[in-house]
N, C-alpha and C positions, 0 to 999 in steps of 0.2 A: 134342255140345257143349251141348245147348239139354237135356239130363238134366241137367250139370253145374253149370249154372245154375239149374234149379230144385233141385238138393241144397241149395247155396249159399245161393238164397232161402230155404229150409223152416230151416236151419241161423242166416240172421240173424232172421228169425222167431222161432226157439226162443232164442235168446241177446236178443231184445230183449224178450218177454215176460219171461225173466229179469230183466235191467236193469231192469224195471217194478215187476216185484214187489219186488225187494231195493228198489228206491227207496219204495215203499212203506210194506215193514218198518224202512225207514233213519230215515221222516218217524213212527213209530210210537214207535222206541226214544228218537227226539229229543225228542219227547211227555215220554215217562215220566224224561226225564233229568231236563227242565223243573221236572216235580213230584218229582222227587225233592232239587231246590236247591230249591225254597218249602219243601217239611219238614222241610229239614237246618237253612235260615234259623231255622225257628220253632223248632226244636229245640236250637240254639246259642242263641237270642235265652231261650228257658226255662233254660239252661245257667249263663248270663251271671246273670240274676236269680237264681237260687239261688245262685251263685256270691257274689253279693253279698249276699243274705240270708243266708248261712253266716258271713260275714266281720263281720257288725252283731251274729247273735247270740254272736260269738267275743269280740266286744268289749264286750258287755253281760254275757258271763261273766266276762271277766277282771275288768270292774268290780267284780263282784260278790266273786269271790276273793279281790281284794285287799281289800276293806273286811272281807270277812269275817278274811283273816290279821291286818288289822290290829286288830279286834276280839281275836282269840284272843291276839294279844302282850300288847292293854292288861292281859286279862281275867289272864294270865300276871303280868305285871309286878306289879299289886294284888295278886293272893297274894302274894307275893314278899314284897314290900312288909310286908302285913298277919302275914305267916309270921315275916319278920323281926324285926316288932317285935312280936311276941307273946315272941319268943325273950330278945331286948333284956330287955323289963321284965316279964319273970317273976322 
């Protein structure tokens, strides 16, 4: 009997060392989880800013597009214009 109680001791021994260790490695991975939400943070928050830096220079393009089409219409029309009346009073 008093064998089978020391199997038993050596046996919660070896399974509580385990439980230490896993608790260990548990309080390690919870570490690295920690640092890996502050770089996902910063990495979203750099995400967001470009995001929005994309969307000002989309808008600073299209400004520019459109003055530019509406340049190339006037610049159209005055031929036109000037073609026309070349045609007229020849």
């Amino acid at each position: 009997m008093s064998m089978k109680i020391n199997e038993v001791e050596k046996e919660q021994e070896v399974v509580r060392g385990r439980i230490y260790r896993l608790g260990e490695r548990l309080s390690e991975i919870k570490m690295e989880i920690e640092l890996l939400d502050v770089q996902m943070a910063c990495v979203l928050n750099q995400r967001d800013k470009a995001v929005e830096r994309i969307k000002f220079l989309r808008m600073q393009r299209d400004k520019g597009v459109r003055f530019f089409r509406i340049s190339l219409y006037v610049k159209f029309v005055s031929f036109f214009i000037n073609w026309f009346l070349k045609i007229v009073y020849l």
